[in-house]
LOBA-463706 format. One record per residue: residue number from 1; residue in one letter; x, y, z of N, C-alpha, C in turn. Coordinates in pm, whole numbers, m for minus. Atoms other than C-alpha are relative to their C-alpha. Layout:
# LOBA-463706
[NUM,'a',[X,Y,Z],[X,Y,Z],[X,Y,Z]]
...
***
This chain:
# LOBA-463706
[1,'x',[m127,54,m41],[m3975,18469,12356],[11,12,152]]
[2,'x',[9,m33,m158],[m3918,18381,12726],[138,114,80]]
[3,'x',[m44,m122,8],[m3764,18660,12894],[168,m89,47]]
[4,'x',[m144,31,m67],[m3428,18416,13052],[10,m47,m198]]
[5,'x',[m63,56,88],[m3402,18325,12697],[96,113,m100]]
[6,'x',[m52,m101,124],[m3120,18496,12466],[m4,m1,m117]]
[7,'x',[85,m40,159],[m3192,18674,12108],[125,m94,m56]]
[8,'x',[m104,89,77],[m2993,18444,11859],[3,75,m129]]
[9,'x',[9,m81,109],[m2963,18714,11582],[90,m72,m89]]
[10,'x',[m23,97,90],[m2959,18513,11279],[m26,93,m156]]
[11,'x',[67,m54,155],[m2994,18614,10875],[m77,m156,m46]]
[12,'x',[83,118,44],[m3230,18397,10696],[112,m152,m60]]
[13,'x',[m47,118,53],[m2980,18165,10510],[50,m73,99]]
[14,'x',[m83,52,m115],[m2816,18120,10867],[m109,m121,69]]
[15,'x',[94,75,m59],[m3158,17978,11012],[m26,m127,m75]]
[16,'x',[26,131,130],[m3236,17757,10691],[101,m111,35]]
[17,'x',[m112,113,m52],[m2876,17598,10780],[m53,m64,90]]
[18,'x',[9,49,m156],[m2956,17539,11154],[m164,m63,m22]]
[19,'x',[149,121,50],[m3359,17360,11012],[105,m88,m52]]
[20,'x',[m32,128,98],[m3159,17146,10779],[69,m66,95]]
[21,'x',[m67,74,m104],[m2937,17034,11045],[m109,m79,35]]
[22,'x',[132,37,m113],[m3199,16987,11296],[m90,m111,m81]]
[23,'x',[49,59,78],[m3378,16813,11001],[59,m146,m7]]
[24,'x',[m96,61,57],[m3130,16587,10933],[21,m107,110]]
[25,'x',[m32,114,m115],[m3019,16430,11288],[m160,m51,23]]
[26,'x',[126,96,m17],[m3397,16381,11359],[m63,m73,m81]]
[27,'x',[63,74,27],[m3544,16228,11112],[146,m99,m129]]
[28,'x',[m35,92,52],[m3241,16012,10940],[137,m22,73]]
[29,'x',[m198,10,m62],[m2862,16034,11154],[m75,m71,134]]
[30,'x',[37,46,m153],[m3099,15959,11488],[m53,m119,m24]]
[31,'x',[70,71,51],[m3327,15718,11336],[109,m143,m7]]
[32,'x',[m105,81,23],[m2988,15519,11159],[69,m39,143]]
[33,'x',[m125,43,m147],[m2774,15500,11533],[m154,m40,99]]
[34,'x',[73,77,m96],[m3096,15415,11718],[m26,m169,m74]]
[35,'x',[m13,122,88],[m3113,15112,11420],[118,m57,55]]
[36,'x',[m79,34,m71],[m2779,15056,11511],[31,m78,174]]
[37,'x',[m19,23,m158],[m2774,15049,11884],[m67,m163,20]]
[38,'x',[116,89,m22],[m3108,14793,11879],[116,m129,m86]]
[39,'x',[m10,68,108],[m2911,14616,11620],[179,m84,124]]
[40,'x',[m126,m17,m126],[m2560,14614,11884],[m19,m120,130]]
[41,'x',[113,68,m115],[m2811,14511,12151],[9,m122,m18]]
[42,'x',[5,150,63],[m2875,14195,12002],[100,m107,47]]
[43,'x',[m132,74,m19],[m2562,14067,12024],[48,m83,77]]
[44,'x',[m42,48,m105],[m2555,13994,12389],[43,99,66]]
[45,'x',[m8,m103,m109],[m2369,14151,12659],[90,154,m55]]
[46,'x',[m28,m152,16],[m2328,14511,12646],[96,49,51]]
[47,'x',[m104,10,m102],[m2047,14515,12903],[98,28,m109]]
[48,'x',[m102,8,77],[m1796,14461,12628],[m18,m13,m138]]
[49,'x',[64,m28,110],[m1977,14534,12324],[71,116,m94]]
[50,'x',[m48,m127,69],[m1792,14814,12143],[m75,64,m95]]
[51,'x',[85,m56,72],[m2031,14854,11881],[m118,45,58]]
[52,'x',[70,m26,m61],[m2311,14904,12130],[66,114,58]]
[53,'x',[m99,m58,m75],[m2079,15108,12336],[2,161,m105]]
[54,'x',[m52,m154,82],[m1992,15386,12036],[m174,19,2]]
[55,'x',[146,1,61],[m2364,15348,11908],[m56,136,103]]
[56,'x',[110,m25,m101],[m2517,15447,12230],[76,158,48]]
[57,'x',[m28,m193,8],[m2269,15783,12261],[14,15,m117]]
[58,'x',[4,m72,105],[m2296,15853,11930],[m156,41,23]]
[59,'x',[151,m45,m3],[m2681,15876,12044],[m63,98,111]]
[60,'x',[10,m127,m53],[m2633,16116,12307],[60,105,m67]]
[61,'x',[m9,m109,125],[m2459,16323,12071],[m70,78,m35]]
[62,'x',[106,m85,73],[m2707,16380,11870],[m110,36,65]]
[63,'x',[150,m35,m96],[m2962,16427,12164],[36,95,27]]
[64,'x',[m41,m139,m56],[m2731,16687,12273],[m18,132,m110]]
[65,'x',[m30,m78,152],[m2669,16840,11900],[m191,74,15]]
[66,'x',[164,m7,36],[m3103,16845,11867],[m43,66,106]]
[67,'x',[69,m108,m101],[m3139,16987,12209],[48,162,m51]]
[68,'x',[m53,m93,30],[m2889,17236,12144],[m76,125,m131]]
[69,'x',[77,m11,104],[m3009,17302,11771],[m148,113,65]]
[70,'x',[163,m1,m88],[m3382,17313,11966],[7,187,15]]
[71,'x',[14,m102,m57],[m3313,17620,12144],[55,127,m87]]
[72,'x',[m39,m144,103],[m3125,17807,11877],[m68,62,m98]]
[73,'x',[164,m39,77],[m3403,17805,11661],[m122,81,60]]
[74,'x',[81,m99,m114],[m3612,17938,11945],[m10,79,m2]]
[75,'x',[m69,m131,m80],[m3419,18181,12065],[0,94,m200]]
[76,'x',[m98,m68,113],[m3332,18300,11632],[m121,122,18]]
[77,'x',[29,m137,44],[m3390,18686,11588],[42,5,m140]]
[78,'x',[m45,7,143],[m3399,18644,11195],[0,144,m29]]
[79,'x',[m37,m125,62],[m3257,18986,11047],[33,3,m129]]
[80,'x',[m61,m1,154],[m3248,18983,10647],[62,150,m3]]
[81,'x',[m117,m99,74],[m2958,19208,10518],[m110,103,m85]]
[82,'x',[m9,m60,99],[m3134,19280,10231],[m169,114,37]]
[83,'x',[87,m58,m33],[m3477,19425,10388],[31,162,3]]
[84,'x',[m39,m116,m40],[m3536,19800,10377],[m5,35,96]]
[85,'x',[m44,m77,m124],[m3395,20046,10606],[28,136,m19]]
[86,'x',[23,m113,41],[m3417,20400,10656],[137,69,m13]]
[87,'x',[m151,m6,33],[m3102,20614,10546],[54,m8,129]]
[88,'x',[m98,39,m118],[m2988,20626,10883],[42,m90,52]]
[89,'x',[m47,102,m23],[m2989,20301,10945],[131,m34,m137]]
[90,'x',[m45,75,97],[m2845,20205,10640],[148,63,m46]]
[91,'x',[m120,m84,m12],[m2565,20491,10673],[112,m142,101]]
[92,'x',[m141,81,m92],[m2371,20245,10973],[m53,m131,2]]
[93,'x',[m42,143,25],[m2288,19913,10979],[m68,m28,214]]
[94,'x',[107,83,m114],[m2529,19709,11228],[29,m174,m30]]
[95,'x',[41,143,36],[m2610,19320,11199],[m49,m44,m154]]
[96,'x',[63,75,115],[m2621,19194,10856],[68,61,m99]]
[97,'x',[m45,m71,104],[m2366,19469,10695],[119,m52,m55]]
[98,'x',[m153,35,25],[m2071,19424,10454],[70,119,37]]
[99,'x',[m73,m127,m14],[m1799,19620,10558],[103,m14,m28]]
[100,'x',[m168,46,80],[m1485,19663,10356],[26,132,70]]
[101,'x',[m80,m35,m109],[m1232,19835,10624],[160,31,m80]]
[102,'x',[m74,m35,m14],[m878,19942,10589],[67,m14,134]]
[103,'x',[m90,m27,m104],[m592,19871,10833],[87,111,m41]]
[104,'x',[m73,m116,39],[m317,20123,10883],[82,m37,m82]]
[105,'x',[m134,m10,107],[m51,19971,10652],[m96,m7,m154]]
[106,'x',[107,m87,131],[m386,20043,10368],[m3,m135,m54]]
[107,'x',[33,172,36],[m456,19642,10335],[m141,8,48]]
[108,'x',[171,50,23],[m838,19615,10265],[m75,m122,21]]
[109,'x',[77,99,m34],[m1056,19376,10408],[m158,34,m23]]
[110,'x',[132,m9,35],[m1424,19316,10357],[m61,m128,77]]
[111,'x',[66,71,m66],[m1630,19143,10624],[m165,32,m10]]
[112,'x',[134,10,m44],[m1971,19033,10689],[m47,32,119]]
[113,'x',[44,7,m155],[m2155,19127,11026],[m142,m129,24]]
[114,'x',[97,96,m12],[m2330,18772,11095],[m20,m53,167]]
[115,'x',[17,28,m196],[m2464,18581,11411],[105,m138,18]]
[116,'x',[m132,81,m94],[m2268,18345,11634],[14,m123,m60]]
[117,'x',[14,164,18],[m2391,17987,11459],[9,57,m165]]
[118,'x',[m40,m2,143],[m2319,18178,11087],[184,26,m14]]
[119,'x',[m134,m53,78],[m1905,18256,11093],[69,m133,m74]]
[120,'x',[m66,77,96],[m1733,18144,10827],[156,52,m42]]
[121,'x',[m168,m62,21],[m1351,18283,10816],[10,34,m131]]
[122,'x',[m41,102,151],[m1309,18105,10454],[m89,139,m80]]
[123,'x',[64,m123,102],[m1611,18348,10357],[13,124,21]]
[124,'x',[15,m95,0],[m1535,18633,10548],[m89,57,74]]
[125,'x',[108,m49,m43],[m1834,18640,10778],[11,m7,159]]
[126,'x',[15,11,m128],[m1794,18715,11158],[m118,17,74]]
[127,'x',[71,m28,m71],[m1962,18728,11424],[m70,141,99]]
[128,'x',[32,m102,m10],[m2124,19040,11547],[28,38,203]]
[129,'x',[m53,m35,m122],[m1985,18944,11897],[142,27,40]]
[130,'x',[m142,10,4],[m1642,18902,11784],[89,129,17]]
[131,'x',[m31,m84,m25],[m1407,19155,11847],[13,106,m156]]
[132,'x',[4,m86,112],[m1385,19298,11487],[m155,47,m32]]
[133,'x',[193,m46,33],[m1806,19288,11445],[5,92,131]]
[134,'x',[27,m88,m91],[m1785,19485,11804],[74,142,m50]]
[135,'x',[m80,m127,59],[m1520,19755,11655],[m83,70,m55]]
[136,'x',[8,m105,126],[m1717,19820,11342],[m174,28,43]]
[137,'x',[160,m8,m68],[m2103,19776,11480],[6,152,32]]
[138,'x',[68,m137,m15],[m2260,20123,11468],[97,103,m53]]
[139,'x',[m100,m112,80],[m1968,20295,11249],[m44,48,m159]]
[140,'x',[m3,m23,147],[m1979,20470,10934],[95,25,m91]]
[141,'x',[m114,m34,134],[m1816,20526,10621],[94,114,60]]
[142,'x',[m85,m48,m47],[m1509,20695,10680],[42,44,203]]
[143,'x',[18,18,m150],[m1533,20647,11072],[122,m69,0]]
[144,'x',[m87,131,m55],[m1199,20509,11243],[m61,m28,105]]
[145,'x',[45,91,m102],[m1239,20273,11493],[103,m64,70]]
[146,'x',[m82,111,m52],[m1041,20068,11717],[m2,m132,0]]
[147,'x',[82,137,m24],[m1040,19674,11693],[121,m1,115]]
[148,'x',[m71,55,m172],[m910,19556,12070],[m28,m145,m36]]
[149,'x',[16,154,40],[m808,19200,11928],[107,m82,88]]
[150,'x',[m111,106,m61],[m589,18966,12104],[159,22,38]]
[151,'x',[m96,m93,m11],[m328,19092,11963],[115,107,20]]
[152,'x',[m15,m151,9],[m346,19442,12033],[m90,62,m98]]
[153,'x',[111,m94,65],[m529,19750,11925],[49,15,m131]]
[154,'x',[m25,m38,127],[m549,19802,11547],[m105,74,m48]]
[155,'x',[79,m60,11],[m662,20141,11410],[m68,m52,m190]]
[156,'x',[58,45,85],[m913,20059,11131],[m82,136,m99]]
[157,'x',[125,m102,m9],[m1118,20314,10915],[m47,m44,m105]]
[158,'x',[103,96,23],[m1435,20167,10751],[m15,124,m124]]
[159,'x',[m47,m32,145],[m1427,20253,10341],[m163,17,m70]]
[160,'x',[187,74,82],[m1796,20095,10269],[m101,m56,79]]
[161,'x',[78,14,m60],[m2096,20026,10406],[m115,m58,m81]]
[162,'x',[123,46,66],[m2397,19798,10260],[m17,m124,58]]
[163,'x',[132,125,m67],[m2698,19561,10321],[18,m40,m137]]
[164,'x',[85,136,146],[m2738,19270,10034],[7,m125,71]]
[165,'x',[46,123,m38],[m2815,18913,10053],[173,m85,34]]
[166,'x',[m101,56,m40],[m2545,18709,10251],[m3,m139,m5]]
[167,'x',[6,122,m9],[m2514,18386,10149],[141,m110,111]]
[168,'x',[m6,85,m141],[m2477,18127,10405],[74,m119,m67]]
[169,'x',[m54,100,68],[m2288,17763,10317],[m101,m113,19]]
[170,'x',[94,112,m95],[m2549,17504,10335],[32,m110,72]]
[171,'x',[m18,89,m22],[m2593,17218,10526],[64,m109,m101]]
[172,'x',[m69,125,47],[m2399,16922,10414],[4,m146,61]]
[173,'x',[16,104,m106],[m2487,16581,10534],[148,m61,14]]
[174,'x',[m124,11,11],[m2166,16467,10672],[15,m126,m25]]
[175,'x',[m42,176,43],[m1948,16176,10538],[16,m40,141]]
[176,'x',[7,98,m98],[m1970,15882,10782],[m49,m1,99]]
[177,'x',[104,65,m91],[m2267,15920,10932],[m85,m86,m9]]
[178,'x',[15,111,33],[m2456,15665,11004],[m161,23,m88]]
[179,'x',[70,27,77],[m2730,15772,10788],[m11,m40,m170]]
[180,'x',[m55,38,108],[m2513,15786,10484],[14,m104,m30]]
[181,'x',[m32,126,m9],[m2389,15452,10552],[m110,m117,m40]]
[182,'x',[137,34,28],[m2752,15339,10507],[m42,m8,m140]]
[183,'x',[11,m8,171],[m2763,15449,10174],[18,m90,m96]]
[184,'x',[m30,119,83],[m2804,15197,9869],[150,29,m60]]
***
């Protein structure tokens, strides 16, 4: 890894997402809007073309999306959850742990510690830069903690601690792109 480049600490289902993407704009969403564009082209003048016009930024888009993509894959530090770890590790909550928490009015939460291109709210899975993954990162069972959120400070103290398999949401090719559109 080059040394200006940063670690992209990923779990495996997170990386699989970010291939299928990457998969996806290059060989059928890029493919369909460069069909398009050529197809736009045709037409005549480009000046006042609108369908040429979207085509052709919908095709930096995805040049940007694929660069982007590009480098996150690069850069991924894949960390499976479920791999062993020695008790000490496996005592505090690092990258890849669930951690079901307690605020002070004794309302239970249960988060994921995931990387920056896996949060999912809906599931529960932050980011390990976010201010709640920074709170609980390197705590243990019955450890309080502070989260310094937006907010304000809220004291927290961490109930549970475990590594298992974190499932990720997969890719989904999205409606109304133009590779869908393609479709019989």
């Amino acid at each position: 890894m080059p040394a200006t480049t940063v670690r992209n600490y990923i779990t495996p289902g997170g990386l699989e997402r970010l291939k299928a993407e990457h998969q996806f704009l290059l060989n059928k969403d890029r493919p369909a809007v460069t069909e398009a564009v050529a197809w736009a082209a045709s037409l005549g003048d480009r000046s006042e073309n609108a369908d040429y016009q979207y085509a052709k930024r919908r095709l930096r888009q995805i040049d940007g999306r694929i660069r982007f993509l590009s480098k996150r894959i690069e850069a991924a530090d894949v960390i499976d959850p479920e791999a062993p770890r020695s008790k000490l590790q496996e005592a505090k909550a690092f990258f890849g742990a669930t951690v079901l928490y307690e605020n002070a009015a004794g309302d239970e939460r249960e988060v994921c510690i995931v990387g920056v291109d896996e949060v999912d709210l809906d599931r529960n899975h932050v980011s390990w830069q976010s201010p709640i993954g920074r709170a609980l990162m390197r705590s243990a069972e019955g450890d309080r903690v502070v989260l310094d959120a937006p907010g304000g400070k809220e004291n927290l103290k961490v109930l549970e601690i475990r590594y298992e398999r974190i499932e990720v949401e997969p890719f989904v090719e999205p409606i109304g792109s133009y590779a869908s559109a393609r479709k019989p």
